[in-house]
C-alpha positions as CSV (number, residue, x, y, z in Angstrom):
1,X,8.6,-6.3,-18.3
2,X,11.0,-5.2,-20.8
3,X,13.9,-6.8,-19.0
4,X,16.8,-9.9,-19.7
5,X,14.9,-13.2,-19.2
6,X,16.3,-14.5,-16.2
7,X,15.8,-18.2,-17.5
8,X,19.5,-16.8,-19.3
9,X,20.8,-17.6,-16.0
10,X,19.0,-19.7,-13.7
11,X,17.8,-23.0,-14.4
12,X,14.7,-24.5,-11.8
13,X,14.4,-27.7,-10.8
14,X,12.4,-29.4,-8.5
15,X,14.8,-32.5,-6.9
16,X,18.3,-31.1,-5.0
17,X,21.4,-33.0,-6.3
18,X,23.2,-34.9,-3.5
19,X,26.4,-32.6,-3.1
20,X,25.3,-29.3,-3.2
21,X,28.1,-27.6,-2.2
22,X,27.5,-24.1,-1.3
23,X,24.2,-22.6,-2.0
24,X,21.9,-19.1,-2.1
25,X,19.7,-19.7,0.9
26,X,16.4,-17.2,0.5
27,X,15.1,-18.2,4.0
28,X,11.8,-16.1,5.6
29,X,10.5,-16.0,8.8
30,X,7.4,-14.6,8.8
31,X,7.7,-13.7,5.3
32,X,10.6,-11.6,6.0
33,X,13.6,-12.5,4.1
34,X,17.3,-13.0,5.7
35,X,19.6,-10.9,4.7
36,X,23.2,-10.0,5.2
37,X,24.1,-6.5,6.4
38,X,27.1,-6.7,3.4
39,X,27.9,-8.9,0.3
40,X,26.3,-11.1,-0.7
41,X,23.0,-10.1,0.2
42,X,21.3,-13.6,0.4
43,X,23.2,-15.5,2.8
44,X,25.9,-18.4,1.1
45,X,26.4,-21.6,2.9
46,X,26.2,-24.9,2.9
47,X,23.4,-25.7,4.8
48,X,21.0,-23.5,7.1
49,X,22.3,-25.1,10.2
50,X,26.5,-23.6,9.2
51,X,24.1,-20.5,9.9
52,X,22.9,-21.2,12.9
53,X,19.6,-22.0,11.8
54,X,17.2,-24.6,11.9
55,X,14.1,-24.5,9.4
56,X,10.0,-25.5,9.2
57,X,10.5,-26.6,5.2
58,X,12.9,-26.2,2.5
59,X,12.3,-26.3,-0.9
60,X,15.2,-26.8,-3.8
61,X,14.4,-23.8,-6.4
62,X,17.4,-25.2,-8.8
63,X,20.9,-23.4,-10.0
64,X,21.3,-19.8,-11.2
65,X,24.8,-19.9,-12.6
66,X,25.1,-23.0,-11.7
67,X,25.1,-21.9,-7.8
68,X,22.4,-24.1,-6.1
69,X,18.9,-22.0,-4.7
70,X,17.0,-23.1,-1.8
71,X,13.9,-21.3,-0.1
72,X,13.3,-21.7,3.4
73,X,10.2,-20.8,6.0
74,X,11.9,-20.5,9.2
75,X,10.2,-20.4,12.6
76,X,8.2,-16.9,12.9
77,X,10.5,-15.9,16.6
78,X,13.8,-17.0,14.4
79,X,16.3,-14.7,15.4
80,X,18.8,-13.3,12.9
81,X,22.4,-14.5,13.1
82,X,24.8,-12.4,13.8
83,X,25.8,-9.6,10.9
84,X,22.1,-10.4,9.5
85,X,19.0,-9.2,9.6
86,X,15.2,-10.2,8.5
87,X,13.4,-7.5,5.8
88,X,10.8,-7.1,4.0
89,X,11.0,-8.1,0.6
90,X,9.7,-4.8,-1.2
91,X,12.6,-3.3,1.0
92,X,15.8,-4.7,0.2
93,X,14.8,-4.0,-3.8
94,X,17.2,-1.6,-4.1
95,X,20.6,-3.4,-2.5
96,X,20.1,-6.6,-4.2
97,X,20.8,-7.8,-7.6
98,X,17.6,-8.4,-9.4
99,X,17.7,-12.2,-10.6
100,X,18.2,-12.7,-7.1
101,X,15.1,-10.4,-6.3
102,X,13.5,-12.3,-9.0
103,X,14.2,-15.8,-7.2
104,X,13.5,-14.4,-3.5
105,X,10.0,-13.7,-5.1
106,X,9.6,-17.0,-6.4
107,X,11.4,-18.4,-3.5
108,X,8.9,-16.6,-1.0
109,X,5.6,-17.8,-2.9
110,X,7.0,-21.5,-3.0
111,X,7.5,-21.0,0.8
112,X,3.6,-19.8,1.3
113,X,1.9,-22.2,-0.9
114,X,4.3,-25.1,1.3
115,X,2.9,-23.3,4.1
116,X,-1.0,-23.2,3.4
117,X,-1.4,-26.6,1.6
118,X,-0.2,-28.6,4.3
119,X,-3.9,-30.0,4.2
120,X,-5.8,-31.5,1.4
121,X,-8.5,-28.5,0.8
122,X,-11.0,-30.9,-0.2
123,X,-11.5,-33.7,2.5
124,X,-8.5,-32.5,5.4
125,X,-5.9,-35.0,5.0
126,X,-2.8,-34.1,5.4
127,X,-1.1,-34.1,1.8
128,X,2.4,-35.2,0.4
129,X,4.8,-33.2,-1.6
130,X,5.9,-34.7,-4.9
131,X,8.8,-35.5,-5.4
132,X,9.7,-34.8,-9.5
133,X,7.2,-32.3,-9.7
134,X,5.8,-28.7,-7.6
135,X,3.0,-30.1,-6.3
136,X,0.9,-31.8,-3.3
137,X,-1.1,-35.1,-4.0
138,X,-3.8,-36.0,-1.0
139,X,-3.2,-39.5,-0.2
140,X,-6.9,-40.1,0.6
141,X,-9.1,-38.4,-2.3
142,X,-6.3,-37.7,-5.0
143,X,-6.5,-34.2,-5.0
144,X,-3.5,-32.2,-6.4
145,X,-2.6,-29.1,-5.7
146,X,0.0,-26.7,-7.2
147,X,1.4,-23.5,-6.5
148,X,-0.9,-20.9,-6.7
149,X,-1.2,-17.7,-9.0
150,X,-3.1,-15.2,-9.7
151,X,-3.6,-12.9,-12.7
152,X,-3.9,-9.2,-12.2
153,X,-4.3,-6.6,-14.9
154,X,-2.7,-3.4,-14.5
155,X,-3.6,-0.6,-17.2
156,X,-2.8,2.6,-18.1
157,X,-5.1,4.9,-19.9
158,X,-4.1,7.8,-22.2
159,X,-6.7,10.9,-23.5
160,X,-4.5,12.8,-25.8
161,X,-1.2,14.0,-24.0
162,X,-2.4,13.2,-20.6
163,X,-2.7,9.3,-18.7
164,X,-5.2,8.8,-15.8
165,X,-3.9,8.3,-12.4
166,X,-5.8,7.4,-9.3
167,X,-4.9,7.2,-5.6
168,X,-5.8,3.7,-4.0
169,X,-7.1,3.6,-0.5
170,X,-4.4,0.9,0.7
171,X,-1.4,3.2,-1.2
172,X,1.5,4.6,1.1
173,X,1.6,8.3,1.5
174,X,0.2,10.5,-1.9
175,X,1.2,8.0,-4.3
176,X,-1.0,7.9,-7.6
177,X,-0.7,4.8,-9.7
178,X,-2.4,3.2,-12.8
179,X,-5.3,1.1,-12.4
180,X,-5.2,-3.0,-11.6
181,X,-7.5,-5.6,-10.7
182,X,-7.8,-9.3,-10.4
183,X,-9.3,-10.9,-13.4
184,X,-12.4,-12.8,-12.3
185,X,-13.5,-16.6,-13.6
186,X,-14.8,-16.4,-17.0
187,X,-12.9,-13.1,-17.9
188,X,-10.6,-12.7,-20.8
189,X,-8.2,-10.0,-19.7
190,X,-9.3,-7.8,-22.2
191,X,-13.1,-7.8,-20.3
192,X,-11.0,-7.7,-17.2
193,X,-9.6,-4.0,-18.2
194,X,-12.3,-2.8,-18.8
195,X,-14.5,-3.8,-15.9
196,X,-11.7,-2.8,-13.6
197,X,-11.2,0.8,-15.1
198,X,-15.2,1.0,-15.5
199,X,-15.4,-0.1,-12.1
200,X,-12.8,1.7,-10.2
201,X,-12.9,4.9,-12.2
202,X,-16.1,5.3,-14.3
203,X,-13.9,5.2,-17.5
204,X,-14.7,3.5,-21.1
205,X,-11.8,2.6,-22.5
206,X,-10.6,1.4,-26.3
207,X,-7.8,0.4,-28.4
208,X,-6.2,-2.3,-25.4
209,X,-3.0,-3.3,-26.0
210,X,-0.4,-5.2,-24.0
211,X,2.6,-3.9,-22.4
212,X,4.0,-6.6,-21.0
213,X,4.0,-8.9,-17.4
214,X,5.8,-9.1,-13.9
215,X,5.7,-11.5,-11.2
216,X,4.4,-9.8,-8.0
217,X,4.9,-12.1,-5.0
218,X,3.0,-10.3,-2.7
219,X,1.7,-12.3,-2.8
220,X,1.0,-14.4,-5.2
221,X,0.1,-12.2,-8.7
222,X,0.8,-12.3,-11.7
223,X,0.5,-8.8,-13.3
224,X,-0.2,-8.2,-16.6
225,X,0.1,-4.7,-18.1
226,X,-1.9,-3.3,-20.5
227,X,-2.4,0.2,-22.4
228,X,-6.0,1.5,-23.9
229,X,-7.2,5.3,-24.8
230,X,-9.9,6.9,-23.4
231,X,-13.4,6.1,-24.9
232,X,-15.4,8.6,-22.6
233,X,-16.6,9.2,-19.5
234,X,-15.0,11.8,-16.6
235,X,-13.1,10.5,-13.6
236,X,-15.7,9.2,-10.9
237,X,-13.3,7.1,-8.1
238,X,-16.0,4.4,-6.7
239,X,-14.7,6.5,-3.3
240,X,-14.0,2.5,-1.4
241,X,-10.8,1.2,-3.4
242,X,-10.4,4.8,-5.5
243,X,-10.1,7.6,-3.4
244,X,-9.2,9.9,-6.2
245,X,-8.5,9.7,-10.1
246,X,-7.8,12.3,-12.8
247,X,-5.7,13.1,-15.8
248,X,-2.3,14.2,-15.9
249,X,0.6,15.4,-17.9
250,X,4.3,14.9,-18.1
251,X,4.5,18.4,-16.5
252,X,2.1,17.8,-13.5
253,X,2.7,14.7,-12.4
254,X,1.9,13.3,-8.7
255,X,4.2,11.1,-6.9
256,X,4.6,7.6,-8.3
257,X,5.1,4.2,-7.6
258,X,8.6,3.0,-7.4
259,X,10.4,1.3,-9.5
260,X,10.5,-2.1,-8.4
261,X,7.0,-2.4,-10.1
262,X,5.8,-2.7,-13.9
263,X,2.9,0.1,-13.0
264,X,6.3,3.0,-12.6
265,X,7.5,0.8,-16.0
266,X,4.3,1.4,-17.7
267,X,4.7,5.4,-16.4
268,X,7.8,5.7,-17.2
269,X,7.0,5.1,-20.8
270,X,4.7,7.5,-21.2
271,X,7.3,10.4,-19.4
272,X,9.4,9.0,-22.1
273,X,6.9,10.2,-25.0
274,X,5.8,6.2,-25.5
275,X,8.6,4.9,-27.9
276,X,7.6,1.9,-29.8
277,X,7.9,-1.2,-27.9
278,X,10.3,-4.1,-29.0
């Protein structure tokens, strides 16, 4: 996304110095994150237990401005403490700063991939985390396993003055959206786009060209954003994922995704008559 880097601030690491002091603490229970009801957001302290709190797993995420990070998974019944609250992570977007957004993403995909590798995937043994580096080694076979991610493309296609939007089964109330899809083993992400759009909307597309990238912990993507120009075909949703798909202008458009993702960037640029990109 056409944002600050956030590695301008925060610096990860994998091993927790010995005095901490106080720290962020982006702890989830049931993938819900704790919050505060007032500033700061994500909860200060020491450790979880000054908060009351006892955890599953925690996992040292490094400094952002020089303030250590910690995720946490918390038992799923964990009640919140007093003056706090557990939330969605799409849903406190718009109250918290967004480095820390950024690192409750990164902190909540740490937390699942801690979760679901518990187990060595190849013969069942239970694994063990590495200490210098983000990974689980099976004491038995060998086997290493890493956090996981996985690439989406996300693409917006123009005809003229006009971009194709479609309305995704799974999308919240009339939203209409650009087109995204994972990209499949021996795919470059170019194929990827087109498949996707081919796929999802009966589109050919041309002229692909990249936009640029956001995390998406939901939850574990990586999406990549792309533009192309129509290279024929009408709008034919494949009427399982796509319900419906057709081309709009900046003076008809449907409701949109918010902005929390790069698909309302990618729109937004377009509303803003595409300037050239830096």
């Amino acid at each position: 996304m056409q944002r600050e880097s956030i590695y301008k601030r925060y610096v990860p690491a994998i091993k927790a110095p010995e005095n901490i002091g106080e720290a962020y603490w982006f702890a989830f229970s049931a993938s819900r994150l704790l919050v505060n009801n007032q500033q700061p957001v994500v909860p200060l302290a020491r450790s979880l237990a000054e908060l009351g709190l006892s955890a599953v797993s925690t996992q040292y995420l490094g400094t952002l401005e020089g303030r250590p990070c910690f995720s946490a998974e918390l038992p799923p019944d964990t009640g919140a403490p007093a003056g706090m609250s557990f939330n969605d992570l799409r849903s406190v977007y718009s109250i918290i700063e967004e480095d820390l957004w950024i690192l409750a993403g990164r902190a909540l995909q740490i937390v699942n991939w801690d979760q679901t590798h518990q187990y060595c995937g190849r013969c069942g043994q239970r694994t063990e985390t590495l200490a210098e580096e983000r990974a689980k080694c099976c004491p038995a076979c060998g086997f290493f396993s890493f956090p996981r991610l996985s690439p989406a493309v996300i693409t917006a296609v123009f005809k003229d003055d006009k971009i194709l939007l479609s309305r995704n089964s799974a999308f919240p109330r009339r939203w209409y959206s650009i087109n995204a899809g994972f990209v499949e083993p021996g795919e470059t992400l170019e194929e990827c786009v087109r498949r996707e759009i081919k796929e999802e909307v009966g589109i050919d597309v041309k002229n692909i060209k990249y936009f640029g990238s956001q995390s998406w912990p939901f939850p574990n993507s990586l999406m990549l954003g792309f533009t192309a120009d129509w290279a024929g075909g009408d709008p034919l949703p494949d009427g399982k994922e796509i319900t419906e798909a057709g081309w709009f202008t900046a003076a008809n458009m449907p409701d949109i995704p918010s902005r929390i993702s790069i698909s309302r960037e990618i729109i937004d640029w377009y509303l803003e008559g595409k300037p050239v990109l830096a």
